[in-house]
C-alpha positions as CSV (number, residue, x, y, z in Angstrom):
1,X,-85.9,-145.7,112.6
2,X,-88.7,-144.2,114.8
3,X,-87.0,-145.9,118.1
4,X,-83.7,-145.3,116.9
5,X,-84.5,-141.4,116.7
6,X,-86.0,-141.4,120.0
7,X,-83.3,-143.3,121.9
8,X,-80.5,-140.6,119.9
9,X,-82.9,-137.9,121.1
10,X,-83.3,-138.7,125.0
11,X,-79.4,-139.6,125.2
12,X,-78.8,-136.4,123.5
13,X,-80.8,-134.7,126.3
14,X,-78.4,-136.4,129.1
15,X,-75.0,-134.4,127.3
16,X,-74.3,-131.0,128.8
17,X,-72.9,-129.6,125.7
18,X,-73.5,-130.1,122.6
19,X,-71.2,-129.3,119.8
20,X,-74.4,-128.9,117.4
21,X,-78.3,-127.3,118.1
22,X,-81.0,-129.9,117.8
23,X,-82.2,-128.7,114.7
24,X,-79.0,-129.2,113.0
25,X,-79.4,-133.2,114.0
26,X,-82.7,-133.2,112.3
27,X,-82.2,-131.4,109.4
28,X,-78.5,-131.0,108.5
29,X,-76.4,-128.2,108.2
30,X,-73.9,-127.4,105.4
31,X,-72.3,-124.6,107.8
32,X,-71.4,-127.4,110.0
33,X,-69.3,-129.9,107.3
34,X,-65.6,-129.3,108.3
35,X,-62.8,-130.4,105.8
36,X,-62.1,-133.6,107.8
37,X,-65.4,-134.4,107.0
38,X,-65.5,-133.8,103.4
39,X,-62.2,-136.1,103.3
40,X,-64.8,-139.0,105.3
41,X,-67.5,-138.4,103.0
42,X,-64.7,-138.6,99.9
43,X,-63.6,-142.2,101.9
44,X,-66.6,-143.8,102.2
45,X,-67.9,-142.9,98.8
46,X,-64.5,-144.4,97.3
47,X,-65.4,-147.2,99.6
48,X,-68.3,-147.7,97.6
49,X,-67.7,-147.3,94.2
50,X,-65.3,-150.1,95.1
51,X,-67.7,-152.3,96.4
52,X,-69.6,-151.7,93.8
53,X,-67.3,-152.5,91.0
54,X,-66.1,-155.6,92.7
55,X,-69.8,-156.9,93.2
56,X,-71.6,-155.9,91.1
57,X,-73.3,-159.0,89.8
58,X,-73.5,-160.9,93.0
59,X,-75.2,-157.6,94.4
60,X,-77.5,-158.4,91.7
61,X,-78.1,-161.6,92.2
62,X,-79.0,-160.7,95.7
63,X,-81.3,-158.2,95.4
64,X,-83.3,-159.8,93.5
65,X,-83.5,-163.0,94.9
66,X,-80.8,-163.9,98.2
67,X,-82.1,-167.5,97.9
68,X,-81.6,-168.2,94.2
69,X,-78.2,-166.2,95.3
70,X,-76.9,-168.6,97.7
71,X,-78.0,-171.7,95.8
72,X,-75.0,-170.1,93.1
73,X,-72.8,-169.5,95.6
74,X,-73.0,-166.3,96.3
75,X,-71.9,-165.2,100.1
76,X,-75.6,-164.3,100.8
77,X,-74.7,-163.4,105.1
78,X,-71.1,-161.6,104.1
79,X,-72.9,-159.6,101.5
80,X,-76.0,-159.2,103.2
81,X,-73.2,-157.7,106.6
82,X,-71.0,-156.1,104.0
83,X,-74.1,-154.0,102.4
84,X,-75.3,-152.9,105.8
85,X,-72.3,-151.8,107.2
86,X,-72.3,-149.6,103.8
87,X,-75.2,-148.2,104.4
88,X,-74.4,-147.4,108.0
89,X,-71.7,-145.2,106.7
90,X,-73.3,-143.5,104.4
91,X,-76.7,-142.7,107.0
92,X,-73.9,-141.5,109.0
93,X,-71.8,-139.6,106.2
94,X,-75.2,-137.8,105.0
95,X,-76.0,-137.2,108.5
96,X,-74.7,-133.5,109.2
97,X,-75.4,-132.5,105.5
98,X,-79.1,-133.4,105.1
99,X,-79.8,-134.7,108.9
100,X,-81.7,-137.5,110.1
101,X,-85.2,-136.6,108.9
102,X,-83.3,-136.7,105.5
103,X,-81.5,-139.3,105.2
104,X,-83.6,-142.1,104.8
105,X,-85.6,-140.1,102.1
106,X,-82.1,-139.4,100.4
107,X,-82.0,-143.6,100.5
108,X,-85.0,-144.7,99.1
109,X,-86.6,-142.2,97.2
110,X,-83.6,-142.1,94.4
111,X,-83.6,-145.7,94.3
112,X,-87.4,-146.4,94.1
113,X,-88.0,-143.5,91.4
114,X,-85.0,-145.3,89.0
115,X,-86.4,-148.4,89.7
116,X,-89.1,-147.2,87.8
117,X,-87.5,-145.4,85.3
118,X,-84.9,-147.6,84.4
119,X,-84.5,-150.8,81.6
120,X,-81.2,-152.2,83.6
121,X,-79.3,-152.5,86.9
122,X,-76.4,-150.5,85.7
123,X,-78.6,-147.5,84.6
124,X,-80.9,-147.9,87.1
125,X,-77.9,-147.3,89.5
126,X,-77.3,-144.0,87.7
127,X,-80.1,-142.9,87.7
128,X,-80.5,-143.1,91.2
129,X,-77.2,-141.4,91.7
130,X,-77.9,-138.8,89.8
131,X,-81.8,-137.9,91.0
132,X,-80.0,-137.5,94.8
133,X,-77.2,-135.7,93.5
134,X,-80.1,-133.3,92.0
135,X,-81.8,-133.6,95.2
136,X,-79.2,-132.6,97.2
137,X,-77.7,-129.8,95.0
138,X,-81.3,-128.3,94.3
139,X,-81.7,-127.9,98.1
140,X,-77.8,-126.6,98.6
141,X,-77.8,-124.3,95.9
142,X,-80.5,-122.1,97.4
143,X,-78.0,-120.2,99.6
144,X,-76.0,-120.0,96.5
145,X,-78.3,-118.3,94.7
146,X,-77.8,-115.2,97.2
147,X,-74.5,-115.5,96.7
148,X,-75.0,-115.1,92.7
149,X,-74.4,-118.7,91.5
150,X,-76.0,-119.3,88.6
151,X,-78.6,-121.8,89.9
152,X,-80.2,-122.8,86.4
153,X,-77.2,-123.9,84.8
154,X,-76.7,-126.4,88.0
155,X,-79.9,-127.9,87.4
156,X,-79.4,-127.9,83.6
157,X,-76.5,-129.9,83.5
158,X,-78.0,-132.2,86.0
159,X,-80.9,-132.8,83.9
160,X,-79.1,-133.4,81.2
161,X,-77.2,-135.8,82.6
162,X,-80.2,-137.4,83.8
163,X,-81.7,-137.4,80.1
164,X,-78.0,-139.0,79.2
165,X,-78.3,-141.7,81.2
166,X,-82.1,-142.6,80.2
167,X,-81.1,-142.8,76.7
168,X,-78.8,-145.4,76.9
């Protein structure tokens, strides 16, 4: 990610203009989601859920062991493809909200901490979902707050759909 940071930043450096600062690159902007966007991000995510619900248990299968996976008859390589290029939109969905710096933290940080936290797949999953949904509307919200949204009742209802989902 290191390389591929650098490389964006030095061909960045060759454009005359650029439609965005360098700062917003790094670490997102909110100002800077248009509608069109909002209707990708709404896409993709669709596109997910999808995926999701249609492979489920062969996802499974494969994370936890691609070999054993492939011995059942799993499409190990089309999965394997499928999954990347679904995380390649989603790096580049999340880009202009939370940036690059973000993004990979966004990834792996929701996952790993339900990993831990969970007794399943499935809830693990949610878990995960709902820890970066936190994330990101903890770190959103603080504009709203000058605004007078009632912060505390976002993070409420977040946490209690956290709790939710660990008790099943």
């Amino acid at each position: 990610m290191t390389g591929g940071l650098a490389l964006a930043i030095v061909l960045m450096s060759f454009g005359r203009t650029l439609s965005q600062s360098f700062s917003s690159y790094l670490f997102g902007s909110i100002v800077a989601v248009s509608t069109r966007h909002l209707w990708l991000i709404g896409g993709a995510a669709a596109i997910r859920i999808l995926f999701f619900l249609l492979f489920r248990r062969p996802m499974y299968a494969l994370t936890f062991d691609g070999e054993t996976a492939g011995i059942a008859g799993v499409p190990v390589r089309a999965l394997s493809t499928a999954f990347a290029v679904l995380t390649g939109m989603t790096v580049a969905a999340a880009m202009p909200i939370v940036g690059v710096l973000l993004v990979s933290a966004l990834l792996v940080l929701p996952a790993a901490l339900a990993l831990r936290m969970a007794g399943g797949f499935l809830s693990a999953i949610v878990i995960a979902v709902l820890i970066g949904l936190t994330g990101i509307f903890s770190g959103l919200t603080e504009e709203e707050i000058a605004a007078g949204e009632d912060y505390l009742s976002i993070m409420r209802s977040n946490l209690e759909a956290l709790k939710a989902a660990l008790n099943e």
